[in-house]
N, C-alpha and C positions, 0 to 999 in steps of 0.2 A: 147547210153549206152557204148558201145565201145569207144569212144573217153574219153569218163568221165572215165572209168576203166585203160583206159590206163597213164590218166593224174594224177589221185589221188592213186593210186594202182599198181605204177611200177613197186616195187620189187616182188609182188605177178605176176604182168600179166607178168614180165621176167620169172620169174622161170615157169610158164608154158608154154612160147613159148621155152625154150631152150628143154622141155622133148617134143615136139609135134614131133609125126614122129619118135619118135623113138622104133624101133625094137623088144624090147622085150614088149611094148606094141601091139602090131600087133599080135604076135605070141601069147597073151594071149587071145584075140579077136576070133581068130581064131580056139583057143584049147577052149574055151566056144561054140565056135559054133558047133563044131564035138561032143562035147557032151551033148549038149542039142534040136538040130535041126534034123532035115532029108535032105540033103543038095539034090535039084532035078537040076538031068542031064540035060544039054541043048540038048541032041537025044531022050529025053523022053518027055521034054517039051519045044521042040521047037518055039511054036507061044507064049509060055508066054518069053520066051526069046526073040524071033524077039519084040516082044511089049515095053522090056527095052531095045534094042537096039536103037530103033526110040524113045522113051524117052529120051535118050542120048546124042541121034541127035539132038531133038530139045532144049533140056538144055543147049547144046552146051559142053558136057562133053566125055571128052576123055578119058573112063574107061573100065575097064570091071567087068561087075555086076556078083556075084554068087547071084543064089535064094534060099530059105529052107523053109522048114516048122516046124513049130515049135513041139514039142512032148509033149504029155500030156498037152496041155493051155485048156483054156475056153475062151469063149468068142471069138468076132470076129476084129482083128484089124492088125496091120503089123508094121513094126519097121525098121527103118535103122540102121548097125554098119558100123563105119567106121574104113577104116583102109588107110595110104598114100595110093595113087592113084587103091582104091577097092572098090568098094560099094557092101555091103552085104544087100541084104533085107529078112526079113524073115515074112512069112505070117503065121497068130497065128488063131489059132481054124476052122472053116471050111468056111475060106475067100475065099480060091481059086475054091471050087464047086459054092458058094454066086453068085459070082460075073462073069457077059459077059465077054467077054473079052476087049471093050472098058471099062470098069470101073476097066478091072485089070489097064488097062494104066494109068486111075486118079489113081488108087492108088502106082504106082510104080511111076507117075507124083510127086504126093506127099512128097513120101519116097526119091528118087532121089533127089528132089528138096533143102531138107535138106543139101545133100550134098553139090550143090552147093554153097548153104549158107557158110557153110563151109570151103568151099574153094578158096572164094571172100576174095578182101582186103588181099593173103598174110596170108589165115589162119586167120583173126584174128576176127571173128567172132565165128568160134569157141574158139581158145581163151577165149573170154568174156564169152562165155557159160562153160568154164571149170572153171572160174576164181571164177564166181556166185555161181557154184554147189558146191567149197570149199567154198565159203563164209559160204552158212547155213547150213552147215557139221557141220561148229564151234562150240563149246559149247559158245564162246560168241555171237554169233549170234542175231538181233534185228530184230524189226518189217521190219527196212528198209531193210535189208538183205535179207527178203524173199520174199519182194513185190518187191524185184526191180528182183532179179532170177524167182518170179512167171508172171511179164509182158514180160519178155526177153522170157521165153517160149509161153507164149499166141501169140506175136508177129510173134515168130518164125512159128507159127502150122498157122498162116493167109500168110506168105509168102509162105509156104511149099504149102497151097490149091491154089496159082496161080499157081505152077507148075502142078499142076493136071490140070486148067482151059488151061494153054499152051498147053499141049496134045490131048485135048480131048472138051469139050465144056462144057457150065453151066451147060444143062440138063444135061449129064454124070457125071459132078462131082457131083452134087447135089443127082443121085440116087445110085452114091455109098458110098458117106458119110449117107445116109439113109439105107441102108443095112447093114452095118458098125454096125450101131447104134442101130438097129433096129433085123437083124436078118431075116427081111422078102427076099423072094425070087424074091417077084413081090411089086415094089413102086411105087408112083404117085409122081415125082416133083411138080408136076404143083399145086395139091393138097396141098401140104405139103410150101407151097410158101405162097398160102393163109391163112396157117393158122401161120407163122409165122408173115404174115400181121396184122391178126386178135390180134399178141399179139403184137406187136410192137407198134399198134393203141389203146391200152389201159392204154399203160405205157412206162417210160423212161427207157431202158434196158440198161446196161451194164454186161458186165459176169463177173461171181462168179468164174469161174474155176479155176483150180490152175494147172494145168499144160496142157490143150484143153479149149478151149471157147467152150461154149455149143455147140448144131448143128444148132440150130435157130442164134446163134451167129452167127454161121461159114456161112451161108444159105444166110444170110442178108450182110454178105462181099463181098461173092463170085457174090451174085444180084448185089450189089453197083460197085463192079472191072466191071465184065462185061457189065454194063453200059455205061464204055469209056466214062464216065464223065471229068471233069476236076479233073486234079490230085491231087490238093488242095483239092478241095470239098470230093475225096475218101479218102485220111488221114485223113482229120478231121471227118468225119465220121466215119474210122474206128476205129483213137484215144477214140471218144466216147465210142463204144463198147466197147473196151477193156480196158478205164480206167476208163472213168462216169467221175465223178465232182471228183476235187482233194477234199481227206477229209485228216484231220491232224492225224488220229492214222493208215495210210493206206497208208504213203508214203512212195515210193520208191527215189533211190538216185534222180533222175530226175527231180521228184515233190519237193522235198528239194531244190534244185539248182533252182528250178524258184521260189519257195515261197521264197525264199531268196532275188531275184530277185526284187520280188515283195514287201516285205519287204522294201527292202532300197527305191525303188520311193515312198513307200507310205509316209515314214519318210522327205524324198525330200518334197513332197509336204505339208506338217505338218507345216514342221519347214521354208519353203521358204520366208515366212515374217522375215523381217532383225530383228524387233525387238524380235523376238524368239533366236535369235540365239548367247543368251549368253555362257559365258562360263561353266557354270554348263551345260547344254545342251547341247551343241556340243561337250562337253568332254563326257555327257553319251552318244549321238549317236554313239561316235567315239568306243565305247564298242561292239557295234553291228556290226560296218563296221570301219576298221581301216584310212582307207581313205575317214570319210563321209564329211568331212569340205572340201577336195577339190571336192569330187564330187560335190555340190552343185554350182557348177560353171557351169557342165552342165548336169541338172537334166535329169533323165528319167521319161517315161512317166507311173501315175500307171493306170492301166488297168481292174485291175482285180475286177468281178463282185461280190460286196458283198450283195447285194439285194436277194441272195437265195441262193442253195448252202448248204456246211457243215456247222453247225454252230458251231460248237467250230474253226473255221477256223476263221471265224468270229468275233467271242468272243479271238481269237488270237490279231486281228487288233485291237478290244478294249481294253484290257489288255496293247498295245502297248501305245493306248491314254492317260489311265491311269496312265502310268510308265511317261511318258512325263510331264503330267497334274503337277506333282511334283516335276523334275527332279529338276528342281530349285524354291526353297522354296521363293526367297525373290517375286517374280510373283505373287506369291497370289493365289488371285480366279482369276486372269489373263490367269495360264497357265491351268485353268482347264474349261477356256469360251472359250480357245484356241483349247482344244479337241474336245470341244462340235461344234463349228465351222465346226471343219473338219469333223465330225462323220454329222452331218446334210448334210453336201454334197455329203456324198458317203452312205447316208439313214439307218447308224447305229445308230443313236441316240438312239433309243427308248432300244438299247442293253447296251448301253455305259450306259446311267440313274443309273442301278442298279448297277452294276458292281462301278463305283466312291462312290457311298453310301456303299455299302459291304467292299473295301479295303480301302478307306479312315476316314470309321468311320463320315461320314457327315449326318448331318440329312436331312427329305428328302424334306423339306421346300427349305432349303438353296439350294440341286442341281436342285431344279427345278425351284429357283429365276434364279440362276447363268444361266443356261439353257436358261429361257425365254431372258435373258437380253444379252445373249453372245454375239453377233453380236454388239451390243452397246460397252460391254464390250470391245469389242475386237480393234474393231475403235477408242475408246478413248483411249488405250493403244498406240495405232501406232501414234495417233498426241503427246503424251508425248511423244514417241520416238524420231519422227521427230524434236520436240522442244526441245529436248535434244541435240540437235546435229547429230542424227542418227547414230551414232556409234554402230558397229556390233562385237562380240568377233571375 
C-alpha cells in the first residue's frame, strides 16, 4: 500500500511527508495530552516504566516513553501519540489495575510497536496511514477509499500484536487482549483458544472490523506467528483473515490493481487464437489495456479461481465474454461460441448462458444450440482462418 500511494498519489504523499516532524504539530499533541490525561511519574511508577524501557530494548527503539492515564474514559484499552523521537502511551479506563504486569509489557509491546511501524522506511509508513486518513476525510470519498484505509489499519493492529508476542509470549499476549476485551480480572487462554477453534471449525472467517480485527481474529494470528511456520504459509493465512475472498463492491486500491491484473490475462487468454484477433477486437481490448496487442506477445498467466468465490466477481468475467462475444459483428455466432469456449474452461458457462440471452436479446433455443455446438463452431472457424491465409490484424 505504501509503494502504490507513493506511485499514484505523489502530490498528496509530498505534501504530507514535507509537514511530518514538524513542531507545532508536536506541541499540539502534547497540549491535548496535558489536558485530557493524568501524565504518571516515573518515581511513582517505576516498574511500569522499567517495563517500557525493556520494550524499547527489545524493539530496538531509541526513545524515551512518557505514560498517562486517561480521565473520565470508559471502557478498557491504551493508545499511542506520537510525536518525532517520543512515544506517549496512554492507558484508558481501569487497564493499569486489569492487568499483571507482564501483560502491561504486551500491551505497551503493542503500543510501542506502532511506533516502530512508523518509523520504518524513512517515515513512510506513517506517511501512507496519514495519506489514507485524508483520503476518507474527503467529501469525494469511495468504497475503495475506505477499504483500502480500513485494511491498512487492520493490518496495522496484526503487526502492532507481534510487538507484544516479542516482549512477552503467546500465552501473555493472548491474556491480555482478553482482559482488554473482556473486562475480567482472571482469563483462561488456553480455554478461549479452543473455543476460537470451535468457531473457526465451523465456518470460513474473515474480519468485519473496521479499524481492530475482532479478538478470535487477532487469537488465531497471534497462534499462526507463533507457530514459526513458514513465512509464506503465515501471510497467506493471515491475508485470509483480514481480507477473505476478494469481492467486487469491497475493494480496496490493491484488490483493484490485481483484478486488473487479472483482467488483462483473462482477455490474453480469450483472444490468444490468431483467428480472434481482428481489428474490431484488438482495437476494443486496446480500450481496457492500452498496450493489449503488444502484450499478447507474451501473455500472463490467468490464475484466478472462478469456480466459487464472489459472484458478481464472476458475473464481472462474464460480462467481459459478453462484450467480446460482439466486439465484432461480422464473427457472427463465432464470436459468441468463442465465449462459451473459454467460459466452459474456467467452469462459468452455466453463468455466462443467461447473462448472453438478457443483453443480447437472443432466444434461448439459439444460445443453447450455439453452446452445445461451440467447440465445433470454434474449430471450423480456425481452419477457415488457416485457409485464408491466416492473417491476424
Amino acid at each position: 500500500m505504501r509503494d502504490y500511494l507513493l506511485a499514484e498519489h505523489r502530490e498528496l504523499w509530498e505534501w504530507f511527508a514535507s509537514i511530518e516532524g514538524k513542531s507545532d504539530y508536536a506541541e499540539a499533541v502534547e497540549l491535548h495530552l496535558l489536558k485530557t490525561t493524568y501524565r504518571l511519574e516515573r518515581e511513582a511508577h517505576e516498574d511500569l516504566y522499567q517495563a517500557a524501557d525493556e520494550v524499547c530494548l527489545t524493539l530496538g527503539l531509541e526513545i524515551p516513553v512518557t505514560l498517562y492515564q486517561a480521565q473520565g474514559s470508559d471502557g478498557n484499552s491504551a493508545a499511542l501519540y506520537d510525536t518525532p523521537g517520543h512515544g506517549h502511551v496512554v492507558f484508558i479506563g481501569g487497564l493499569i489495575e486489569l492487568l499483571d504486569l507482564p501483560e502491561k509489557r504486551a500491551v505497551l509491546g503493542h503500543e510501542l510497536a506502532h511506533f516502530k511501524l512508523w518509523r520504518e522506511d524513512s517515515g513512510r509508513h506513517l506517511i501512507a496511514d496519514q495519506v489514507l486518513t485524508a483520503m476518507v476525510n474527503e467529501p469525494r470519498a469511495d468504497e475503495t477509499h475506505f477499504q483500502s484505509a480500513r485494511l491498512h489499519r487492520l493490518y496495522t493492529e496484526i503487526y502492532a500484536d507481534q510487538g507484544a508476542l516479542l516482549v512477552t509470549d503467546e500465552k501473555t499476549t493472548i491474556c491480555a487482549l482478553l482482559k482488554v476485551h473482556t473486562g475480567m480480572k482472571t482469563v483462561d487462554p488456553e480455554s478461549y483458544l479452543k473455543q476460537a477453534e470451535e468457531l473457526f471449525s465451523k465456518e470460513k472467517l474473515s474480519t468485519e472490523g473496521l479499524s481492530h480485527p475482532e479478538l478470535f481474529i487477532r487469537v488465531r494470528a497471534i497462534q499462526k506467528i507463533s507457530t514459526g511456520e513458514n513465512q509464506a504459509e503465515i501471510e497467506e493465512e493471515i491475508n485470509r483473515l483480514i481480507e477473505g475472498e476478494m469481492k467486487l463492491d469491497e475493494m480496496d486500491f490493491l484488490s483493484q490493481q490485481s483484478l486488473e491484473g487479472h483482467t488483462k490475462a483473462f482477455l490474453q487468454e480469450h483472444l490468444k487464437a490468431e483467428w480472434l484477433q481482428t481489428d474490431a477486437i484488438l482495437a476494443h481490448a486496446g480500450l481496457f489495456f492500452h498496450d493489449f496487442r503488444e502484450s499478447l506477445k507474451s501473455p500472463g498467466t490467468f490464475d484466478f479461481d472462478l469456480g466459487g468465490g464472489d459472484e458478481k466477481i464472476r458475473d464481472y468475467f462474464c460480462y467481459l465474454l459478453v462484450d467480446f462475444a460482439v466486439a465484432d459483428r461480422e464473427l457472427d455466432e463465432n464470436g459468441i461460441a468463442a465465449s462459451f469456449v473459454t467460459a466452459e474452461s474456467f467452469g462459468i458457462a452455466d453463468a455466462l448462458e443467461p447473462l448472453l440471452r438478457k443483453e443480447l436479446k437472443l432466444l434461448k433455443k439459439d444460445v443453447m444450440r450455439i453452446r452445445k455446438n461451440a467447440a465445433e463452431i470454434v474449430s471450423k472457424a480456425i481452419r477457415e482462418h488457416e485457409q485464408g491465409g491466416g492473417h491476424a490484424a
